[in-house]
Structures are given as C-alpha cells and as structure tokens.
Residue frames as qw, qx, qy, qz and C-alpha x, y, z in Angstrom:
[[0.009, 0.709, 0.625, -0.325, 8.87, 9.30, -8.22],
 [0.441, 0.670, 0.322, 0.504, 9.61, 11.59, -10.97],
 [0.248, -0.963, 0.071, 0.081, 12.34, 13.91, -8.84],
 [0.676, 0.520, -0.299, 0.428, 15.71, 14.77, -9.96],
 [0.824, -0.492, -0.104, 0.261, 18.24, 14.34, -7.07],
 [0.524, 0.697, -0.252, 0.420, 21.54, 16.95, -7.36],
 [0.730, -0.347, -0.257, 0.530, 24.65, 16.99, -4.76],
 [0.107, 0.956, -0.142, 0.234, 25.37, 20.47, -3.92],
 [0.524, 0.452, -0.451, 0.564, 29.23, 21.07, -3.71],
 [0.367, -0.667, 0.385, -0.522, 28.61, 22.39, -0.09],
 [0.935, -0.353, 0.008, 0.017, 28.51, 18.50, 1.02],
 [0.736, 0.392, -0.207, 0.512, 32.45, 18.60, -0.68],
 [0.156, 0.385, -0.464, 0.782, 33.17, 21.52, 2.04],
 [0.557, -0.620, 0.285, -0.474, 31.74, 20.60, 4.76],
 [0.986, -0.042, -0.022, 0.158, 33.87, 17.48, 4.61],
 [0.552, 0.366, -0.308, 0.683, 37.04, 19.13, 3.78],
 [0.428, -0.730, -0.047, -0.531, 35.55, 21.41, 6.93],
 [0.913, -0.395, 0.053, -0.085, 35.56, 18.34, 9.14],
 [0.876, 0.039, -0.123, 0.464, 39.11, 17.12, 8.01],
 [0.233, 0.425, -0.451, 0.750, 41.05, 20.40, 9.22],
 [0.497, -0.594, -0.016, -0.632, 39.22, 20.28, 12.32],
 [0.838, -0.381, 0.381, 0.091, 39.47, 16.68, 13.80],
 [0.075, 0.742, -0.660, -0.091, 42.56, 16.11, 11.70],
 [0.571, 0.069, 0.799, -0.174, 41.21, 12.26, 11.86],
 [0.238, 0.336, -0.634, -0.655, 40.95, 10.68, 8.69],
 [0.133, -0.245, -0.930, -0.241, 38.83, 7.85, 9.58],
 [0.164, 0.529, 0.400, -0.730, 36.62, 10.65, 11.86],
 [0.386, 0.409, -0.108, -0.820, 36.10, 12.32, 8.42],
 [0.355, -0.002, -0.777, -0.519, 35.21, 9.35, 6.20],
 [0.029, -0.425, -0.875, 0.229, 32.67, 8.11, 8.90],
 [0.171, 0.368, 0.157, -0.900, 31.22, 11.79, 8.87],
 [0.369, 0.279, -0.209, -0.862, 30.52, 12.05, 5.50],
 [0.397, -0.124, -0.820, -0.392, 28.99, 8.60, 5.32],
 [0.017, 0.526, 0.695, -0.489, 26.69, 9.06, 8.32],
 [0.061, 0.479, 0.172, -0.858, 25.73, 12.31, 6.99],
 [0.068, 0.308, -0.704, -0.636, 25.28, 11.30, 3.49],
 [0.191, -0.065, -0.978, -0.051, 23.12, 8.59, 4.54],
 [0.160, 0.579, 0.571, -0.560, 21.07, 10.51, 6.89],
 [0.191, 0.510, -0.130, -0.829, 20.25, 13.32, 4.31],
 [0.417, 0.095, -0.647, -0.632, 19.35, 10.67, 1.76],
 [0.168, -0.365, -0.885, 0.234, 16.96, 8.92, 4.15],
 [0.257, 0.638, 0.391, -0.611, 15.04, 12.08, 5.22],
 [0.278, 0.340, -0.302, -0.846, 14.74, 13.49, 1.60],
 [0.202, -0.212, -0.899, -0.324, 13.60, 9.71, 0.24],
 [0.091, -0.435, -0.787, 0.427, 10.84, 10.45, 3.12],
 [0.284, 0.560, -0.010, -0.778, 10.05, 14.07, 1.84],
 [0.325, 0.229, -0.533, -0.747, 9.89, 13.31, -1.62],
 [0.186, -0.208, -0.960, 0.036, 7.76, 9.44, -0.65],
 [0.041, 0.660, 0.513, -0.547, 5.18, 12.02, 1.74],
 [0.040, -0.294, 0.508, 0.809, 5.36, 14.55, -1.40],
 [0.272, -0.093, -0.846, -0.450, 4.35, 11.67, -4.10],
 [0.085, -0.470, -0.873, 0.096, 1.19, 10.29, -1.58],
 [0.008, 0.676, 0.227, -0.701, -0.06, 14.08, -1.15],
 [0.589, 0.634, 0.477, 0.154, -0.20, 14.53, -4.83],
 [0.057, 0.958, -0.122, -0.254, 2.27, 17.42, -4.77],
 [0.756, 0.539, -0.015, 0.371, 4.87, 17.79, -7.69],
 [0.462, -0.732, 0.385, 0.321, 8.32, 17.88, -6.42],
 [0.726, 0.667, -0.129, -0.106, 10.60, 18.56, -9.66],
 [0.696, 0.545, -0.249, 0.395, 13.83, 18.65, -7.80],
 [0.691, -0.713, 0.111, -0.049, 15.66, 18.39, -4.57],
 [0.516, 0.682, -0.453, 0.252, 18.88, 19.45, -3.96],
 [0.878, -0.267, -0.283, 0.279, 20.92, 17.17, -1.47],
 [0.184, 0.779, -0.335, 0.496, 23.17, 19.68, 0.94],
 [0.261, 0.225, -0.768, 0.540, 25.19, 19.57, 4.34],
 [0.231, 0.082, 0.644, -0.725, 21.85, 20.40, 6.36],
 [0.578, 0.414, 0.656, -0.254, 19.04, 18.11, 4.91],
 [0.418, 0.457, 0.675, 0.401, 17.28, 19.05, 1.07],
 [0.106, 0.510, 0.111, -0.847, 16.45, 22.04, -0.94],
 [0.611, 0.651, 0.424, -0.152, 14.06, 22.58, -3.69],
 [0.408, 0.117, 0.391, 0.817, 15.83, 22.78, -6.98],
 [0.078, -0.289, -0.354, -0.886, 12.35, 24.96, -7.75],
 [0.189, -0.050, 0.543, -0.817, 10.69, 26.80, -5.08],
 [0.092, -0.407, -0.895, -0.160, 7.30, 24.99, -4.72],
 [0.155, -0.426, -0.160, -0.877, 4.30, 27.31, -5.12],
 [0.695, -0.479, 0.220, -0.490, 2.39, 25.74, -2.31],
 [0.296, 0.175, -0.878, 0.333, 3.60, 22.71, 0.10],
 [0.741, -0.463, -0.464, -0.150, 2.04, 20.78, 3.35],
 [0.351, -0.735, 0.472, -0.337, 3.07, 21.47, 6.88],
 [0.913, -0.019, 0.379, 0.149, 3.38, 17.01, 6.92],
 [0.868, 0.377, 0.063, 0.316, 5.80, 17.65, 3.99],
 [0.123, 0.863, -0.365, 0.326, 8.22, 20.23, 5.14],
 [0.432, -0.695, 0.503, -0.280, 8.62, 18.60, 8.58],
 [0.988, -0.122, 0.049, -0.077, 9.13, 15.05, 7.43],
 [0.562, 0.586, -0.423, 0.402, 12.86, 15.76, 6.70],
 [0.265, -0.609, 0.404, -0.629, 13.20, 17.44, 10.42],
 [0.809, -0.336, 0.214, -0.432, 11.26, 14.66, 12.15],
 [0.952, 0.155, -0.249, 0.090, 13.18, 11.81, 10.45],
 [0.352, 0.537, -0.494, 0.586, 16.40, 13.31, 11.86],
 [0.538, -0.502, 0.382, -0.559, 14.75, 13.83, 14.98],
 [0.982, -0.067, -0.020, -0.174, 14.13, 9.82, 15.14],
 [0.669, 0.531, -0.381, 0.353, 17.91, 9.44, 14.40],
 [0.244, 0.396, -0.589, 0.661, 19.22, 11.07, 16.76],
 [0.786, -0.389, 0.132, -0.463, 16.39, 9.66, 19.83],
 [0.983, 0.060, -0.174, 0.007, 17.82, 6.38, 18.68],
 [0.639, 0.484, -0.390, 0.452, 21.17, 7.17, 19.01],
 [0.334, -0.594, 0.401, -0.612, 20.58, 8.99, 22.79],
 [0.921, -0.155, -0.230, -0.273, 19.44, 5.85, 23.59],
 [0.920, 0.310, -0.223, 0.084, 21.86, 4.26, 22.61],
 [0.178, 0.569, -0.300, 0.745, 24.35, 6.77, 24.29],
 [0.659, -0.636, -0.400, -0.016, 22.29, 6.34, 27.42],
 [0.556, -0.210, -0.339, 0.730, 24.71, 9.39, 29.06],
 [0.103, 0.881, 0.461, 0.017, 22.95, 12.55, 29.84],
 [0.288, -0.734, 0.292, 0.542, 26.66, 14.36, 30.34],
 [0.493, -0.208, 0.552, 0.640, 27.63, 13.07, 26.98],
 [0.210, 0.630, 0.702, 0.257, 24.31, 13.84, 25.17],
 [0.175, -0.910, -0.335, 0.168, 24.98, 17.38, 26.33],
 [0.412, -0.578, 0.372, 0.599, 28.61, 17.58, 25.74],
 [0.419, 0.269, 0.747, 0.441, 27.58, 16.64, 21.93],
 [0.199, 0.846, 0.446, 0.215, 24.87, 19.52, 21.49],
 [0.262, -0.838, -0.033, 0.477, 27.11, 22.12, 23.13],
 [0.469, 0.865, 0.044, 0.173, 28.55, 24.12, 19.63],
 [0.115, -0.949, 0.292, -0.026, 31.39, 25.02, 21.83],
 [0.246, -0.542, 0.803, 0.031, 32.76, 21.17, 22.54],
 [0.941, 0.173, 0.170, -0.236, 31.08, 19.02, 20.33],
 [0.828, 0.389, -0.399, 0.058, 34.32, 17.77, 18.16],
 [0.097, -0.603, 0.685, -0.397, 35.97, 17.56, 21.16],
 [0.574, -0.244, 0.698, -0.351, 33.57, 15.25, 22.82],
 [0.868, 0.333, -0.234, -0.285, 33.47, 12.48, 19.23],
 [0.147, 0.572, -0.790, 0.164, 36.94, 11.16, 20.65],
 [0.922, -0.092, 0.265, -0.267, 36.47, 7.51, 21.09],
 [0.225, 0.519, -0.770, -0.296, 38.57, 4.73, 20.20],
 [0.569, 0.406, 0.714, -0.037, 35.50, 2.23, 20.12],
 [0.122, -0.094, 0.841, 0.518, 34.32, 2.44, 16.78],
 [0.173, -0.514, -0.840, -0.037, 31.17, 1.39, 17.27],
 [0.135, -0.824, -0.405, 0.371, 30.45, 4.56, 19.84],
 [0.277, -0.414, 0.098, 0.862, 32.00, 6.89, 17.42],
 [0.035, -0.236, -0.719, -0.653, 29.45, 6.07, 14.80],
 [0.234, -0.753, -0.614, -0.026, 26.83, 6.59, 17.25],
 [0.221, -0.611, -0.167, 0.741, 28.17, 10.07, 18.41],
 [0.188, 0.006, 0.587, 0.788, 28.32, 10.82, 14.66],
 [0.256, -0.462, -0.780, -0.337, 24.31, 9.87, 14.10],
 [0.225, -0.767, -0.579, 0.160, 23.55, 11.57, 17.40],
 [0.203, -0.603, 0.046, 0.770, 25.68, 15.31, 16.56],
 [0.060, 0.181, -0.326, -0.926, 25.01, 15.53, 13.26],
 [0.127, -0.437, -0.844, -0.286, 21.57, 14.54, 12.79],
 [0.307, -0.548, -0.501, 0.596, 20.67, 17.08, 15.96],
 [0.110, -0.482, 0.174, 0.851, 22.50, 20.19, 14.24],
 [0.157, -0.095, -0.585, -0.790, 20.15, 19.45, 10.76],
 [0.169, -0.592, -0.754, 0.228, 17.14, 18.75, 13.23],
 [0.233, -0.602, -0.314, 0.697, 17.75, 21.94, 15.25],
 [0.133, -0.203, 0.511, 0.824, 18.79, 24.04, 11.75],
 [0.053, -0.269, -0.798, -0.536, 16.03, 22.89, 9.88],
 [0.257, -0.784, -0.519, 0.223, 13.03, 23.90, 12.30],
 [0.007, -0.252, -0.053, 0.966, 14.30, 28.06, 11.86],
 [0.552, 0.532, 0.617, -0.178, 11.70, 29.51, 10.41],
 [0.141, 0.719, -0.325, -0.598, 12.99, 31.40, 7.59],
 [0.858, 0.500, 0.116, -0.010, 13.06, 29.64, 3.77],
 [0.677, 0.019, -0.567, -0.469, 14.60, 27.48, 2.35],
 [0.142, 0.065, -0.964, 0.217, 14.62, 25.47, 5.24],
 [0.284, -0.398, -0.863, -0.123, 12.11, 22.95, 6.36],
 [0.001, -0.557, -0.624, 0.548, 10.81, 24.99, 9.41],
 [0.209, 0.400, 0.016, -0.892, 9.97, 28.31, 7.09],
 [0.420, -0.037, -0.680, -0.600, 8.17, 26.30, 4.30],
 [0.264, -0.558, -0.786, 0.031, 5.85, 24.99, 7.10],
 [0.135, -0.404, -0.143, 0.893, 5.76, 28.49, 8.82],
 [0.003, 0.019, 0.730, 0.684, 4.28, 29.11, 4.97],
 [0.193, -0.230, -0.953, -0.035, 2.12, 26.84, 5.10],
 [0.146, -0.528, -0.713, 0.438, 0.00, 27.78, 8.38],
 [0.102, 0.574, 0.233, -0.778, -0.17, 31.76, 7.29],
 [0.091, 0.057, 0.834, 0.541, -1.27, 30.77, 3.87],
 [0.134, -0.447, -0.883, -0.042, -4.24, 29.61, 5.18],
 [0.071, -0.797, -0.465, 0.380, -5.30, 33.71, 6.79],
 [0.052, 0.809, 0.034, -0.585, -3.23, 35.41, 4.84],
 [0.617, 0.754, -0.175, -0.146, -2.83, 36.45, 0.92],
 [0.979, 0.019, 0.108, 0.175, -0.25, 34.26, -0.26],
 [0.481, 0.638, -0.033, 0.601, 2.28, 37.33, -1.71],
 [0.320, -0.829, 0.118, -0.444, 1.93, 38.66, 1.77],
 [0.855, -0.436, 0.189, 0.210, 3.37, 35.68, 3.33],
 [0.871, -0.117, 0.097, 0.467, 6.15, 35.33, 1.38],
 [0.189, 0.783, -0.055, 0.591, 7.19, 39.13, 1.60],
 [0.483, -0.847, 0.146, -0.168, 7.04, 38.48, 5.56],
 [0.963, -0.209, 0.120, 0.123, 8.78, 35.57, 5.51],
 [0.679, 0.502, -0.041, 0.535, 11.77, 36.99, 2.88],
 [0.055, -0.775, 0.266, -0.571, 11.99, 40.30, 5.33],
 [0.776, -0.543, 0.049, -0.318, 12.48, 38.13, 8.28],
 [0.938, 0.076, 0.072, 0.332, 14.62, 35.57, 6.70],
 [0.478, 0.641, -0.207, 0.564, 17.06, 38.66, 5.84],
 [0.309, -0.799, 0.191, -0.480, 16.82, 40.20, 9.47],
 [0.797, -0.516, 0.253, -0.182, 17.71, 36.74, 10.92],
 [0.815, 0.378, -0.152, 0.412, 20.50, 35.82, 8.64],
 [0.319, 0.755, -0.241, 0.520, 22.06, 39.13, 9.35],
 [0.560, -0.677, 0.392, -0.274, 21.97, 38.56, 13.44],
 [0.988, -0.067, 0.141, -0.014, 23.15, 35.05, 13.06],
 [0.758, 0.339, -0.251, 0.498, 25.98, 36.15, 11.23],
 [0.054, -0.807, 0.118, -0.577, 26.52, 38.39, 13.84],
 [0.579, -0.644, 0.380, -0.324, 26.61, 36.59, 16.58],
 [0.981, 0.063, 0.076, 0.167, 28.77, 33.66, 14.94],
 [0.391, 0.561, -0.355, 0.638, 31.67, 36.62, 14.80],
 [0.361, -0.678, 0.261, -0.585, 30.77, 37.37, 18.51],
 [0.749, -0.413, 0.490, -0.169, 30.88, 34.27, 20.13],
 [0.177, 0.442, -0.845, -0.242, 33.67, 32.84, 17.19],
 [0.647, 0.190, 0.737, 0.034, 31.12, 29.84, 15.93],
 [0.020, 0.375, -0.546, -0.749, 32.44, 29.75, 12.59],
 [0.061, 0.248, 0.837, 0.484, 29.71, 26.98, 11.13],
 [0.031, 0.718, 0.663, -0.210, 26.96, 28.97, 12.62],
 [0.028, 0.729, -0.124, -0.673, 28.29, 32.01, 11.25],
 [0.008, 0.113, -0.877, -0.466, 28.97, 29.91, 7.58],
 [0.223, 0.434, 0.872, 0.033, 25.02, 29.20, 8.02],
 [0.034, 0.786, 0.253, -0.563, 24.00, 32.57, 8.58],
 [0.036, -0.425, 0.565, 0.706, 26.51, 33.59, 5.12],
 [0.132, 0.164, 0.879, 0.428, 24.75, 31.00, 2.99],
 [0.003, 0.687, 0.638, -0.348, 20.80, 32.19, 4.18],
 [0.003, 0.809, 0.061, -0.585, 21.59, 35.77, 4.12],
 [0.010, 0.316, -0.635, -0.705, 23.00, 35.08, 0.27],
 [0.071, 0.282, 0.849, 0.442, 20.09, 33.44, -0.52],
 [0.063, 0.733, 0.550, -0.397, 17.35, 35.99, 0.68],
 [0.099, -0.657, 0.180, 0.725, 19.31, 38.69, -0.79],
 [0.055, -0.050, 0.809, 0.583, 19.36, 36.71, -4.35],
 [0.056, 0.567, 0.821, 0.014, 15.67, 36.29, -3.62],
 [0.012, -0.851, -0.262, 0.456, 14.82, 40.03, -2.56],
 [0.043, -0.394, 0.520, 0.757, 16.78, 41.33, -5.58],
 [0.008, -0.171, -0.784, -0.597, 14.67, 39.36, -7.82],
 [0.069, -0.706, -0.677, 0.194, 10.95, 40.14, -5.73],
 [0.019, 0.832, 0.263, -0.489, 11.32, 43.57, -5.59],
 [0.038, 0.328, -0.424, -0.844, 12.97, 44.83, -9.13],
 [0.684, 0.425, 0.120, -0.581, 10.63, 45.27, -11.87],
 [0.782, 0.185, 0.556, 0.212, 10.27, 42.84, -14.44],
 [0.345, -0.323, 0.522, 0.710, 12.63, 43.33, -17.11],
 [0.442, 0.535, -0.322, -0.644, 11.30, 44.30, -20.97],
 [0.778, 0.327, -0.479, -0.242, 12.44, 41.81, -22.56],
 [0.795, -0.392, 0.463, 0.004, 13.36, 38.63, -21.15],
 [0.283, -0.316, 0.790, 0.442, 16.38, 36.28, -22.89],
 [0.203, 0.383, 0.860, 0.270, 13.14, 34.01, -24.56],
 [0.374, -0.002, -0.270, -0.888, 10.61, 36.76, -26.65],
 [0.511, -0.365, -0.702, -0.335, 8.15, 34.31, -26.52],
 [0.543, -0.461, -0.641, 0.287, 7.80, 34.14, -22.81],
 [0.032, 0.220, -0.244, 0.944, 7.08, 38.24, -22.58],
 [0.091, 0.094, 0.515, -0.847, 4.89, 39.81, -19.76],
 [0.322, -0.336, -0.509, -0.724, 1.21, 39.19, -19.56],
 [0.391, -0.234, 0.137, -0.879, -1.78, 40.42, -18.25],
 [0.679, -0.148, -0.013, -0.719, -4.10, 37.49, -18.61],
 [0.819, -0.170, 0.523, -0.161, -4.67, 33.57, -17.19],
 [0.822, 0.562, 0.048, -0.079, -4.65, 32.26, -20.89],
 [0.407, 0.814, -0.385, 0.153, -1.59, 33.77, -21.94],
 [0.355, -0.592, 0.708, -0.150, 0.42, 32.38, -18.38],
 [0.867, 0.124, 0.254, -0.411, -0.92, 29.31, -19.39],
 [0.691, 0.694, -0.163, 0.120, 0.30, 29.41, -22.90],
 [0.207, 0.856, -0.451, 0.141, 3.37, 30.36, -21.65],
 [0.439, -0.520, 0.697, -0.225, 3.95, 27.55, -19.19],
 [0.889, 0.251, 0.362, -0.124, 3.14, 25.22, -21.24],
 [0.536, 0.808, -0.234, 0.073, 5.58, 26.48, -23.66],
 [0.130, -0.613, 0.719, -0.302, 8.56, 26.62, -21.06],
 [0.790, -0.314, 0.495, -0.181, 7.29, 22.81, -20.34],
 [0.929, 0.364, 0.047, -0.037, 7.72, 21.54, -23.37],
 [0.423, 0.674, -0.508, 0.328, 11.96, 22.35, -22.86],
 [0.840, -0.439, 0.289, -0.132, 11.80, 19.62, -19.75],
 [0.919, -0.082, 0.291, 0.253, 14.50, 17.67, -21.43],
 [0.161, -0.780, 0.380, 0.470, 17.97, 18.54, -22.18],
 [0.507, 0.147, 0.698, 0.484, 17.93, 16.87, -25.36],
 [0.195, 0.821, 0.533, -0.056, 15.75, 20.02, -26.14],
 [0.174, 0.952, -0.015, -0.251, 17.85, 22.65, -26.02],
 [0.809, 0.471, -0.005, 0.352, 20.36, 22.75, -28.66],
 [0.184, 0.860, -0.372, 0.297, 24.34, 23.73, -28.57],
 [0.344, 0.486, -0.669, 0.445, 27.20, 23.09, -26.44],
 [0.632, -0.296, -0.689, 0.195, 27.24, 21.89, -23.34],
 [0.330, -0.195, -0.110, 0.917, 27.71, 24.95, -21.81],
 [0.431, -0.144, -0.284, -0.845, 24.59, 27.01, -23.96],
 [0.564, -0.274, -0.753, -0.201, 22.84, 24.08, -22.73],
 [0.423, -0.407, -0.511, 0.628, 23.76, 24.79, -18.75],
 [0.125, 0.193, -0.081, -0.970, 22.91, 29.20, -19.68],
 [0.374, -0.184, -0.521, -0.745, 19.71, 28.11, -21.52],
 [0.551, -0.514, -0.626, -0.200, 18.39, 26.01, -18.89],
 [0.107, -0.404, -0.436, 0.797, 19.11, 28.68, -15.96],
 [0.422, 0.042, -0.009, -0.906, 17.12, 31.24, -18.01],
 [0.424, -0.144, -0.693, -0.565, 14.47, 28.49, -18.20],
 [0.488, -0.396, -0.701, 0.337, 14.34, 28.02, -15.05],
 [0.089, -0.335, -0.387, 0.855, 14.23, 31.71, -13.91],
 [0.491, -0.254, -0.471, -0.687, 11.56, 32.02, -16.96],
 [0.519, -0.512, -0.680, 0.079, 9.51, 29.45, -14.78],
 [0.252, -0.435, -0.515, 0.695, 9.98, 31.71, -11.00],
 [0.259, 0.172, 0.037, -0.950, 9.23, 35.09, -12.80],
 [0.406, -0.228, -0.654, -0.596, 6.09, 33.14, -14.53],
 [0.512, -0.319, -0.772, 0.200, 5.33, 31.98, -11.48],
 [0.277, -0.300, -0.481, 0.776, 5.37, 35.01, -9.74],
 [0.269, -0.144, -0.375, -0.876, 3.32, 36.92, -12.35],
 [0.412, -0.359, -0.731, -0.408, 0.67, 34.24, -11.80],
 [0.347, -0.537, -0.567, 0.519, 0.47, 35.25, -7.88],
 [0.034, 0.244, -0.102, -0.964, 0.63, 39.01, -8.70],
 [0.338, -0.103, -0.491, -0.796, -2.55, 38.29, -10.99],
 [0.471, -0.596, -0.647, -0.062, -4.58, 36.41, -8.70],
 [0.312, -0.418, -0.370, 0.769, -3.54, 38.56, -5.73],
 [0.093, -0.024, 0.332, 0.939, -3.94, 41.81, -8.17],
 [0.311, -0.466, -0.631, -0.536, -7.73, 40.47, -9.31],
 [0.501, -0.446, -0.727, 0.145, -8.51, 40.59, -5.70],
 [0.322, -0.458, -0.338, 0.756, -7.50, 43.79, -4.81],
 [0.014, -0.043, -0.437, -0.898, -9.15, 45.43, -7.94],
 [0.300, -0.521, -0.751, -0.273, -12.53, 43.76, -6.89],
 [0.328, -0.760, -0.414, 0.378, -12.39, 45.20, -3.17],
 [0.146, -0.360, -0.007, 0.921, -11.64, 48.70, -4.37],
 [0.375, -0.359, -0.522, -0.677, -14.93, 48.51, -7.05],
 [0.504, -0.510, -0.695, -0.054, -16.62, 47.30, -4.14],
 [0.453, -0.768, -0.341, 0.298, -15.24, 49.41, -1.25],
 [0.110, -0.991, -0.063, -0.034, -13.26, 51.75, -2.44],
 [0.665, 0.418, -0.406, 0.468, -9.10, 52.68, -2.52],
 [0.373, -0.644, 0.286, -0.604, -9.41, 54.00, 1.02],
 [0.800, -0.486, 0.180, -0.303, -9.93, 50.38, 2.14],
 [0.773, 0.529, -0.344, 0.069, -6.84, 49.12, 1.19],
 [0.719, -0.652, 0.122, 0.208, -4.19, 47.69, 3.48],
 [0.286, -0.745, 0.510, 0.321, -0.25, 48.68, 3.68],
 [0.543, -0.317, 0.730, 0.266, 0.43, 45.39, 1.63],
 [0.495, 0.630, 0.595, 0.062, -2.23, 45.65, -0.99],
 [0.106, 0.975, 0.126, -0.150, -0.99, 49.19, -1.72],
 [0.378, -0.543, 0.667, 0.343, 2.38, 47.87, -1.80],
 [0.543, 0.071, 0.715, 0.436, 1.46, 45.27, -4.64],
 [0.371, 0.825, 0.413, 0.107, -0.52, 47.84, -6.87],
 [0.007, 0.916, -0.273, -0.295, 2.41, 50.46, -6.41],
 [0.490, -0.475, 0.620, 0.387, 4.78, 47.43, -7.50],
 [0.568, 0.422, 0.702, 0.082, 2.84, 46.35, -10.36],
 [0.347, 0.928, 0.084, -0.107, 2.24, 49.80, -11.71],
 [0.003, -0.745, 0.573, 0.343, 6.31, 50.19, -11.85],
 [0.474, -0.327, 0.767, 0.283, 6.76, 47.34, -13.85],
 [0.579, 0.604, 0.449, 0.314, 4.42, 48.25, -16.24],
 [0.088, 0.924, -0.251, -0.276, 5.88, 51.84, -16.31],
 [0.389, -0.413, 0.663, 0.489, 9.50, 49.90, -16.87],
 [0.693, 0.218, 0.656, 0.206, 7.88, 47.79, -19.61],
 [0.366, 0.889, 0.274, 0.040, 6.11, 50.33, -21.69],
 [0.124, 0.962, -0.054, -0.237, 8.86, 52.37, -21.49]]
C-alpha cells in the first residue's frame, strides 16, 4: 500500500529489558513474538484504514508501543490514529476472556506486579497473559494525548477542526513537554523504571521537536536549491524537487553520504512543510489586520508574526 515498514532498535531493548527481568528464556522469546505480532497487526490496520481514507502514509516505524510515522503527517483522521489503540484493545478483551479471573486480570495491569503475576507453567496460559499485559500497556500508552502517539494525533485531529492548525500543534508540543517531564518524575518517585524509560523517550522527542519549531530557519540550508520562500509556487517547486529524490538509487556516493543526504532530505521536507503552514496561517492573519486592524490580534497570531519576522531578520542578515 505504498508504506515503508522500519524496526526501531527500541524493539531490540525492550527484549533484552524483558530477559534481565524474568530471567526466563522461553518468557522472553514468547514476549517478543506476541508483541511483534501484535504491533504488526495494529499497524497493517492503520496503514489498511489510511489507504481506504485516501491519506498518504510514507512510512511507519514499528516500536515497543505500537507505530510511529517515519514523517509526521500534515493532517490525519481521528478513525486513523485510534485504529492501532482499538485493535489492541480487541486483543486484550479476548484474552480477559479467556483469563476469565478478575484477581488475575488485575494482578496483570498493576505496574507494580505484573511480571510477577506471568508465572505459569501451562504454556498455553502464559501466552494468554502475554496478549492480555502487553497489548493493555500499548492500549493504555497509546491513548495519552501528547504526539507521537496515537491518542495526541487524534487529540489533533478534533482541535483542527476550531482551531488554526499552527496553534494546535504549539499546544499540543507545550503539553507533550510538560507531561513527559512529570512522568519522568514520577517513574523516579514511585521506582517504575519502564514508565520512567517512556517518559525519557517523549520528553527527547518534544524537545528535538521544540528545538526545531521555535529556532529560526537557517540561511542556507545543506540543498541551495531548496532556500526559503515567500510564495505557494515556489513551495511547490520546491516539493516537487525534494520528490523527485524518493529513491535511493538517486542520491549518489557511499553508503553512508547516502544515509546524511537522505536525513537532510527528509528534514528539507518538515521545514518545507512547516513554511507551507506558516504561509497559509501568515495569509490569514495579514487579511484580518487589513480588515480589522493589529489591535485585533490574538496572543498566538502575534506569536507567529513575531516568529516569522525573526527568521527573516536571521535570513537577510
């Protein structure tokens, strides 16, 4: 369905995770093939709901708690965020079932004794404790709202729809940092290292995000061709350019120049991408000040016309 599929290394440590923990070699090889399995079931579902919705999903990365976008998506569906979330959810109904103990179904969600309570020497019910603890913990996980996970890309979604699109995802980035930073807090306070390990991973990726949102756009970029502009046309041009290096038979050199050329192509694409929101957003706030005036400006609108102006100061100068 014309998506590229990548294992992030985190799936490698949260397996080697699992083997100092239960100390159970056949525990860990069931893990990572329940988990493996589940994560490539919900994503086939995301990317299957995706394709029928007509939205272009270039790339989904395959991690310990469900999928990430290789390349943030510029708009999405509340039906396509949650279908990861919900499929898990189905998992792990089936398995309660199946379980049919409301003490064990409880001992399983508690963070404090869950690898305690997988001990089984059936077989059979350790695969189903497996399906019903870790399917839960990428359920539960996934529903935060905060990006990338599934619950903050519906979250998106809904305030899209009342508010300026640059506004959401300024609340959503200041939020996502504020709740990383408790989470890791309270995963040193009440000693839950993987909830503290989620909170580390988030809170590095907001920060990698908010570094790049709020600094100005650079003079030059690596590619000259692909320099700041002002007007539709030109973004156009430009993305069209940056498409035409879709295939790694495109860019020339080592294997290695090849892996450096296509990160700056890719972070060409986000900052192109972000221009093109800054210029619709921008046109809109230039119209209501001919019309009403700089007086009627809100906090956020005044924010993007103060950010804009520094980044053409940077440029020019």
């Amino acid at each position: 369905m014309g998506t590229r599929l990548k294992v992030s290394v985190l799936m490698l440590i949260a397996v080697l995770a699992v083997v100092w923990r239960v100390q159970s070699f056949t525990t860990t090889v069931m893990f990572a093939a329940v988990l493996f399995l589940s994560v490539c079931l919900s994503e086939f579902i995301h990317i299957w709901i995706s394709h029928r919705a007509g939205l272009r999903c270039y790339g989904r990365i395959l991690w310990p708690l469900g999928g990430l976008y290789g390349e943030s998506p510029r708009t999405t569906l509340v039906s396509v965020s949650l279908a990861g979330p919900l499929v898990h959810l189905l998992l792990v109904i089936v398995a309660g079932v199946r379980l049919g103990n409301v003490q064990e179904i409880l001992s399983l969600l508690n963070p404090a004794h869950c690898w305690q309570s997988l001990n089984s020497a059936d077989m059979a019910t350790l695969l189903v404790r497996l399906c019903f603890q870790i399917n839960a913990a990428i359920c539960i996980v996934s529903l935060i709202p905060v990006r990338p996970l599934a619950g903050g890309y519906a979250l998106q979604s809904l305030l899209t729809r009342k508010y300026p699109e640059i506004t959401v995802r300024d609340l959503l980035l200041r939020s996502g940092l504020v709740l990383s930073i408790f989470g890791l807090l309270a995963g040193f306070v009440f000693d839950l290292s993987s909830f503290a390990a989620l909170s580390t991973f988030l809170l590095l990726l907001h920060i990698q995000e908010a570094v790049h949102w709020f600094r100005p756009t650079p003079p030059e970029r690596s590619f000259d061709k692909y320099s700041y502009t002002d007007s539709y046309a030109d973004l156009e041009r430009s993305e069209s350019d940056l498409d035409d290096f879709d295939g790694e038979d495109d860019i020339p050199g080592s294997v290695v120049d090849r892996w450096k050329n296509r990160r700056e192509l890719e972070r060409a694409r986000r900052e192109l991408e972000v221009e093109r929101m800054e210029q619709e957003e921008l046109d809109r706030v230039l119209e209501k000040i001919h019309l009403l005036g700089r007086d009627a400006l809100t906090t956020d609108e005044l924010h993007l016309l103060n950010r804009v102006s520094a980044r053409l100061r940077h440029r020019n100068h």
